[in-house]
C-alpha positions, 0 to 999 in steps of 0.5 A: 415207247419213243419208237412207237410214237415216232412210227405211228407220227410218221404213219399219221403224217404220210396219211394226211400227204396221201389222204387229202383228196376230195369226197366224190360228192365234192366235184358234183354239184351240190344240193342233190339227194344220192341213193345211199345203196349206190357204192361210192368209188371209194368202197371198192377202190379202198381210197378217194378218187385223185388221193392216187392213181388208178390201176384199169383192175381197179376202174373196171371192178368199179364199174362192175360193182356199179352195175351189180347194184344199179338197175340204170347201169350195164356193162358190155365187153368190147373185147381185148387189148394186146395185153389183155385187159378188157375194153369197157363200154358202160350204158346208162339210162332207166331201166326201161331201156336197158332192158329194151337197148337191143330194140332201141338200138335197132329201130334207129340203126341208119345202116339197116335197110337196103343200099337205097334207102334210109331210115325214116325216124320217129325223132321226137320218141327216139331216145337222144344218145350221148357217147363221153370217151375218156383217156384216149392217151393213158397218160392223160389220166384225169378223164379215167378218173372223171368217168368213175364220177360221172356214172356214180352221179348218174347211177345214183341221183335220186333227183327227179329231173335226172329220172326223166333225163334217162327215160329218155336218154342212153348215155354211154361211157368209154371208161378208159379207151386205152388200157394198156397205155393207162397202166404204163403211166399208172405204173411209172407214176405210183413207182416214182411218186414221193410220200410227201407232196412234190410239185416240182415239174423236174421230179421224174413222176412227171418225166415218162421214158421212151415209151410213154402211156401216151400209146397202146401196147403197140405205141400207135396214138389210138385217137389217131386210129378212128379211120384207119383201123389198124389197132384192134382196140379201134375195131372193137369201139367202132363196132358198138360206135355205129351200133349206139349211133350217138348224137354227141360225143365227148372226147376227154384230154390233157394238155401241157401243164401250163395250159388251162382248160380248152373245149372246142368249136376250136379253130372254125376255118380249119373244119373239114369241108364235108363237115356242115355248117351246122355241125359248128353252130350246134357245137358253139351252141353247147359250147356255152354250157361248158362255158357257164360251168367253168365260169360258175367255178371261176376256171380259166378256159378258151375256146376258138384258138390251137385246135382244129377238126380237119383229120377225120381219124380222132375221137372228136372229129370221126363223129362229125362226118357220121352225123354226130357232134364231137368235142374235144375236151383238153385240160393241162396236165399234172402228169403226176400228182401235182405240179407248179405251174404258170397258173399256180398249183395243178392237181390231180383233183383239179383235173378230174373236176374240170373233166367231171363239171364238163361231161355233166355240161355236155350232157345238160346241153345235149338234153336242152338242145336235144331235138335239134340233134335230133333233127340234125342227125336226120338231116345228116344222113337223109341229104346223103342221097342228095349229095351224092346226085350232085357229083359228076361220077356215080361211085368208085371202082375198086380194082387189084388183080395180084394181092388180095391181101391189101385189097381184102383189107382196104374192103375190111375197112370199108366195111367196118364204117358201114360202107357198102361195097358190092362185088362185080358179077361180069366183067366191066369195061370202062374208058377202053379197059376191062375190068375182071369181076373176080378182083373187082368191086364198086362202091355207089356214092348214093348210100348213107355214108356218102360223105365218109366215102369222100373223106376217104377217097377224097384228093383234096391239095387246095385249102382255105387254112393251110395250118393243120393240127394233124395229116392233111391226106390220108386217102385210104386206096393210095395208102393201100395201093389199090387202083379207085376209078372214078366211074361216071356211068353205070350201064353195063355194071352188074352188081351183086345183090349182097354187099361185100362181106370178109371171106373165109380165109381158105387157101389148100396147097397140098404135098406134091410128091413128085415136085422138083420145087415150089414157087410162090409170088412176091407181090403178096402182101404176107409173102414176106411172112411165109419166107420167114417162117421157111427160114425159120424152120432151115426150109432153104429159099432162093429168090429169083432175080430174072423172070422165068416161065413154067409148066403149071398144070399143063399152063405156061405161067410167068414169074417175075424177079422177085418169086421164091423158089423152094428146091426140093434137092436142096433141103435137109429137113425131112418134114419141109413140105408138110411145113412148107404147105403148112406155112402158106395155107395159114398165109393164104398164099398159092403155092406152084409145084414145077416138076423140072429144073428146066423154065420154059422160058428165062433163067433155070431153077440150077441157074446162079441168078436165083440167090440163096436168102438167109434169115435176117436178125434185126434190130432197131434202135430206141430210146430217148429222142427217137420217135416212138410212133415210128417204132411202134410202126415199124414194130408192128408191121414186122412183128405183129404182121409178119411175125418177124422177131424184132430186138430193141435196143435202146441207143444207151445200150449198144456200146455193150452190144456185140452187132455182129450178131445182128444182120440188119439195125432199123433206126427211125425217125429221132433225134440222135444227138444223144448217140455217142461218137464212140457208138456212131463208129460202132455202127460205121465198123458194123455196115462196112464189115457186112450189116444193112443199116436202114435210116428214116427221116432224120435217122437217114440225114444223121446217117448222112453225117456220119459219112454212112449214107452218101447222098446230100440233104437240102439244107434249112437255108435252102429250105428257107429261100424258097420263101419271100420274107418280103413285106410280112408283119409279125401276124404272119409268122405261124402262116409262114411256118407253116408253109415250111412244114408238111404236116403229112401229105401223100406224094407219087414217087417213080419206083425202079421195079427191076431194082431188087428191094422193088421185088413184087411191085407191078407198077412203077408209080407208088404212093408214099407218105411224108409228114416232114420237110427233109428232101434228098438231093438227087444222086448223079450216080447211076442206080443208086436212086429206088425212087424218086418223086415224079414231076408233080407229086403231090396226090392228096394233102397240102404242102406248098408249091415251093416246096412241092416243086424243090421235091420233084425229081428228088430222089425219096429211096436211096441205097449203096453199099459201105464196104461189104455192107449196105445203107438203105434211107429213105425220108418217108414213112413207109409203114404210117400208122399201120394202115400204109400197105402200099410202102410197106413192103418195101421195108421186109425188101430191105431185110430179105434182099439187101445183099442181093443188089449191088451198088458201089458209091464212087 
C-alpha cells in the first residue's frame, strides 16, 4: 500500500509540473460568448496548448477537426515538405465566401488581364485580405501555437461584430511555414525536457545541435526564400501568395530570451527605396493597435530599433513590394518550456499570448483601417504603369545561348512572381549586336509588377543607411549569370503574344550504333549530374583539356576543353548506350555521336590530352560551429540538384574515420577551433597523400593556418587601418562596424577559362557573391589564382570604398597542389541560398577535375 501511495503522490506531482497551462479562453479577450460545438484544441490535442510542445500531426489534426465542424473555416494543401509533411493553408471568413473564394479571388487577381492593363477594382465591396504566417524558424515555435488560438476564436466567436468582420474579410492562417524544422525542435525538446519545472538557461532543452529547427529539411532559412525560390516549401506559399493577394501580412518570430516583444515599422531609414512611403505610415498606423494591446496587459515592447525592411526575400518585406503591408513580429524566445531571464521568468505560455494578443490587434487594425488598404493596394499597383514611363529604358532583354538550364530557371522564377516575359519571334539588334530570338526574351518594365522587377534587377551600390539586417544585393540575373540589357527602344523588337510559360522538358538523344563515341558539352548547368550518373554506372568518361573540332551531322562543330568524351572502345558495360541515352534524356542534355577517333580540327579522341575522370567520394565536415546554412547549400546543390551523394561528418567524429576513403572533403564557412590538432594532421597527411581539400571563408583562412593552403590572408589590423578612428564619438561605433562589414554584396571577379576547375565558362568575368570581410592577398606565383576581382568590383550591394578598393585585383579563388594532393579555397559563397547558378558550377569543377590541373607551390 506505501508503493502505492507514493506512485500515485508522484503521478499527482508530475501533473500538476505538466498540466499548469492556461485554457484557450484564458489569452483571449474576455467577455466573448463561444460557440460550445467548435472543438477546443485541447479535445484533439488531449492537453492545453503551452502544457507541451506540439508535434505538426498534432497541429494539422486540429486544424482539420476545426474545419469539419465550422462552416467559417477551409483547409487547402499547399503541397509537401521534403520530408513529406503537408503545407497547411486555413481560410477564414463567413460561409458566403468560402463558398464563393474561387470568384472572390478571381474578380480582384491584378495579374489577370492583359500585359497593359490592370485591374480596375470595386474597393469599397471587395473583401479586405489579411495573411498571419507563423513559425517561418521551426524552432520559434510560439507562432504555431498562437495560430491554433487565433482560428479557435475566429472559428467560434459568436459575437456579432466578429459576424460582420468576415462577411466581409478572408483571413488566411500559414499554421506553421515550416514543417520540417517544427518537428526537429519539437523533437529535441520533448527528448530533453525535464518532468519538473527547469528554467535554467544551461539545460540542454535550450541548446539545439548542429542542425537546429531554425532550417528546413535542407537547412536553408526559408524566410530568406520569398524572392529566391529555391526551396519548394517557398514555391508552394507563393503560388496561393499571389492568388490571396492580402492587404496585410503577419509575420510571426522569436528572438533571443532576454529581448522583449518587437513589431515593426522598425528602423524607417533602412525601408527599401521601392517601398512608398505610405507603406510605412499605414504600418506605424497599425502599429498603435499592437501597441494598445500590450499596454492593456502591461508588456514590455519596442518598435523603431534593430530591424529593418530592406531585403525584399522575408515574410514581412516581400508583401511590401506586391502591394501588401508586412509586419514582423518578434517575441524572446524560451526555447523550451521556460527560462530565467533579465525580464524574470519567460514561458511558453507567455509567448504564445504575446503572438495571439498581436494577430488579433493586426486584424482589428486592418478592419478599422480597411479602406485605406484598400485604397493603398489600388494606388500600388495602378502607379506601376506611371512608374515605369518615368525610366529612361522601356524593359530588359534576357539573353544566354549555351545553357538553357539557368536561363530556364531565372524565367521560372520570374514567373512565379507574376512577371511577364515574353519570347523574341525574330532576331533583335541592339547597340551593334544581334540578338538571336531562340535564347531570347524581353521583360517591358510597363506591367504590374514594375517595381518587383526593379527589385530584382536593380544594381543599386549608394545607400542612405549603410547598416543592413540581412544582404544588400541580390540581383537575380547576376546570381544566375545571364546577360540583362537594358533596352531603351523597342522598334524593331518583335514579341510574342503569349507571356513565357515553363516548357516540356524534352530532349531524345538516341543509340547510334555505328558511333565511335559521344560528346556532350560542360556549360550545361546538370552536365555535372550526367557525369556522375555515367561513372556511377562504370560508363568510362574522358574530359578533354583542349579544343577539338568534329564531323556532326555533316556540320563541323567546335568543342571546348572542358567537353566529355564517351568512347565506345573503351567500355565494359554492355547496356552503357541505353544507359548513356537514358542519362541525358532525363538531364536534357544533347548528346554528339562522332563516327571517328579523327577531329578535324585539334586534339584526336586517342590523344592523351583527354583525361580519364574517376568518380568522386565526398565528404564535407559538420558540427558544432560550422555553419550550417552553407552546408545545407553546398548539401543541396550536389545532392539534391546534381544527385551526388554527399557523407557528413561531424568534426568530432573524423578521428575514427578512415579518409582514405574519401576523394574529396568540403569544409564550409565555421568556426574551427573545436577541430583538434590531432584531426588537422589528420587532414594534412590526407591532401598530401593524394585527396582534394576545398575550404570556404574562414574554413579556407583555417586551411591557411595549418599550412594546408598557401596563400596569405589581410589580417583584421590591416582591415582596420583602412578606416580613420579620428574624431568619432561613441554614437558612432555601429556606424563604423558596420563599414568593416559586408553584410553580403555582389562583386565581379576575372575568371581564368583555360584553367580547368573554369571548365564550361564562356566568358572570363563572373558574378560571385560574399557576405564577409576575409580577403586573400594575391599569390606572386603564377597560375595559382582561378579568380581574382577585377579593378572595381562592386556590382550591386554596399560595402565600403575602403574596402572595395583593398579587394581589387585580390585574388577570390585559389588553388595548388599539397603533395600528391590538391587545395582548392575560396572566400565566396559559391552556392548562396541555392539560387546562385552563376558560381555554383564551380564547386562540381572541384570534384570532377581537381587532379586534372597542376599547380605546385613553390
Amino acid at each position: 500500500m506505501l508503493l502505492i501511495r507514493i506512485l500515485i503522490i508522484s503521478f499527482t506531482l508530475l501533473c500538476s509540473t505538466w498540466l499548469n497551462a492556461m485554457p484557450v479562453q484564458d489569452y483571449l479577450p474576455t467577455g466573448i460568448q463561444f460557440n460550445s460545438k467548435i472543438p477546443l484544441p485541447s479535445s484533439t490535442l488531449g492537453f492545453e496548448i503551452g502544457q507541451r510542445h506540439i508535434r505538426h500531426d498534432q497541429l494539422s489534426n486540429y486544424f482539420y477537426t476545426l474545419a469539419h465542424n465550422s462552416a467559417r473555416v477551409a483547409i487547402t494543401s499547399m503541397g509537401k515538405t521534403a520530408q513529406q509533411r503537408e503545407q497547411l493553408l486555413v481560410t477564414i471568413s463567413s460561409p458566403k465566401n468560402l463558398a464563393n473564394l474561387a470568384n472572390i479571388l478571381s474578380e480582384r487577381d491584378i495579374f489577370s488581364q492583359n500585359k497593359n492593363r490592370l485591374v480596375q477594382q470595386k474597393s469599397d465591396n471587395a473583401p479586405l485580405v489579411i495573411w498571419l504566417g507563423y513559425s517561418v524558424h521551426g524552432d520559434e515555435i510560439s507562432g504555431a501555437n498562437a495560430a491554433m488560438i487565433v482560428a479557435y476564436y475566429l472559428a467560434a466567436n459568436d459575437d456579432a461584430k466578429m459576424t460582420e468582420l468576415l462577411a466581409n474579410t478572408i483571413i488566411v492562417l500559414e499554421p506553421s511555414i515550416n514543417p520540417d524544422g517544427m518537428d526537429r525542435f519539437v523533437n529535441w525538446v520533448n527528448t530533453y525536457r525535464n518532468s519538473t519545472d527547469n528554467s535554467d538557461a544551461n539545460h540542454i532543452e535550450h541548446h539545439q545541435g548542429w542542425i537546429t529547427g531554425r532550417t528546413n529539411h535542407f537547412w536553408f532559412d526559408l524566410n530568406r526564400d520569398w524572392l529566391l525560390l529555391s526551396q519548394q516549401e517557398s514555391q508552394h506559399r507563393l503560388k496561393y501568395f499571389h492568388q490571396y493577394q492580402p492587404h496585410v501580412v503577419g509575420d510571426f518570430h522569436e528572438m533571443s530570451a532576454n529581448s522583449s516583444y518587437f513589431f515593426q515599422p522598425g528602423i524607417q531609414s533602412r525601408t527599401h527605396p521601392l517601398t512608398p512611403k505610405r507603406n510605412v505610415e499605414l504600418t506605424t498606423t497599425l502599429a498603435s493597435f499592437h501597441a494598445a494591446a500590450l499596454d492593456k496587459q502591461q508588456r514590455l515592447y519596442y518598435s523603431e530599433e534593430n530591424f529593418d525592411d530592406f531585403y525584399y526575400g522575408k515574410g514581412s518585406t516581400y508583401p511590401d513590394i506586391n502591394g501588401s503591408i508586412g509586419v514582423l513580429f518578434e517575441q524572446a524566445s524560451a526555447r523550451g518550456m521556460q527560462q530565467q531571464t533579465i525580464n524574470g521568468l519567460l514561458t511558453l505560455e507567455f509567448s504564445i499570448e504575446n503572438h495571439v494578443t498581436t494577430s488579433l490587434s493586426t486584424i482589428q487594425g486592418a478592419w478599422e483601417n480597411r479602406q485605406q488598404l484598400k485604397q493603398y493596394r489600388s494606388d500600388f499597383y495602378q502607379q506601376s504603369i506611371k512608374l515605369a514611363k518615368q525610366e529612361d529604358f522601356s524593359g530588359y532583354l534576357l539573353h544566354e545561348n549555351k545553357d538553357s538550364y539557368r536561363l530556364n530557371a531565372l524565367l521560372s522564377t520570374l514567373a512565379q512572381h507574376k512577371i511577364r516575359v515574353y519570347p523574341l519571334t525574330a532576331d533583335f539588334k541592339f547597340k551593334d549586336k544581334k540578338y538571336q530570338k531562340s535564347y531570347s526574351y524581353y521583360i517591358p518594365l510597363a506591367q504590374p509588377q514594375f517595381r518587383l522587377i526593379q527589385a530584382l534587377f536593380n544594381r543599386q551600390t549608394n545607400f542612405k543607411d549603410n547598416t543592413f539586417y540581412d544582404v544588400s544585393g541580390w540581383t537575380m540575373p547576376l546570381a544566375m549569370n545571364i546577360a540583362a540589357i537594358q533596352i531603351n527602344r523597342t522598334r524593331g523588337l518583335k514579341l510574342a503574344q503569349q507571356a513565357w510559360s515553363k516548357p516540356p522538358a524534352f530532349i531524345s538523344n538516341n543509340i547510334s550504333k555505328s558511333a565511335y563515341g559521344y560528346v556532350f558539352e560542360w556549360h550545361h548547368f546538370l552536365a555535372p549530374k550526367l557525369l556522375n550518373e555515367l561513372l556511377n554506372n562504370n560508363i568510362k568518361a574522358r574530359v578533354a583539356t583542349k579544343p577539338f573540332s568534329s564531323m556532326i551531322n555533316g556540320k563541323t562543330k567546335h568543342f571546348n576543353a572542358g567537353s566529355i568524351v564517351v568512347p565506345a572502345g573503351i567500355q565494359q558495360n554492355q547496356d552503357w548506350q541505353s544507359l548513356l541515352i537514358a542519362a541525358s534524356n532525363s538531364a536534357g542534355i544533347t548528346l554528339d555521336s562522332i563516327n571517328t577517333g579523327l577531329t578535324l580540327k585539334g586534339i584526336d579522341i586517342g590523344s592523351s590530352s583527354l583525361k580519364p575522370i574517376s568518380k568522386a567520394k565526398t565528404l564535407l565536415i559538420g558540427g558544432m560551429g560550422i555553419s550550417q546554412y552553407e552546408a545545407g547549400e553546398v548539401r543541396f546543390y550536389l545532392d539534391e540538384t546534381l544527385n551526388i551523394p554527399l557523407s557528413i561528418i561531424d568534426h568530432s567524429r573524423l578521428k575514427r574515420v578512415d579518409l582514405s576513403t574519401y576523394s574529396h572533403i568540403i569544409l564550409v564557412d565555421g568556426n574551427y577551433q573545436y577541430v583538434t590538432e590531432h584531426t588537422a594532421q589528420q587532414l594534412k597527411q590526407w591532401v598530401e597523400q593524394g585527396g582534394v581539400i576545398i575550404g570556404q571563408k574562414r574554413a579556407a583562412q583555417w586551411l591557411a593556418k595549418q599550412e594546408i593552403l598557401r596563400t596569405k590572408f589581410v589580417t583584421k589590423e590591416q582591415i582596420d587601418q583602412l578606416f580613420d578612428n579620428d574624431n568619432l564619438s561613441y554614437q558612432d561605433k555601429e556606424k563604423l562596424a558596420s563599414r568593416k562589414r559586408i553584410a553580403g554584396a555582389i562583386f565581379q571577379v576575372e575568371l581564368d577559362t583555360s584553367h580547368p576547375l573554369a571548365y564550361g565558362y564562356q566568358h572570363n568575368l563572373l558574378p560571385v557573391f560574399r557576405n564577409s570581410n576575409l580577403i586573400i592577398e594575391h599569390p606572386h606565383q603564377p597560375f595559382v589564382t582561378l579568380a581574382k576581382y577585377t579593378s572595381s568590383p562592386l556590382l550591386s550591394g554596399y560595402t565600403d570604398k575602403n574596402l572595395v578598393n583593398r579587394l581589387a585585383h585580390n585574388a577570390a579563388i585559389v588553388a595548388h597542389n599539397v603533395g600528391e594532393g590538391r587545395v582548392i579555397a575560396t572566400t565566396e559563397v559559391l552556392a548562396f541560398r541555392g539560387y546562385w547558378h552563376g558560381s555554383a558550377k564551380l564547386l562540381a569543377n572541384s570534384l570532377f577535375f581537381s587532379k586534372i590541373f597542376s599547380t605546385p607551390y613553390k
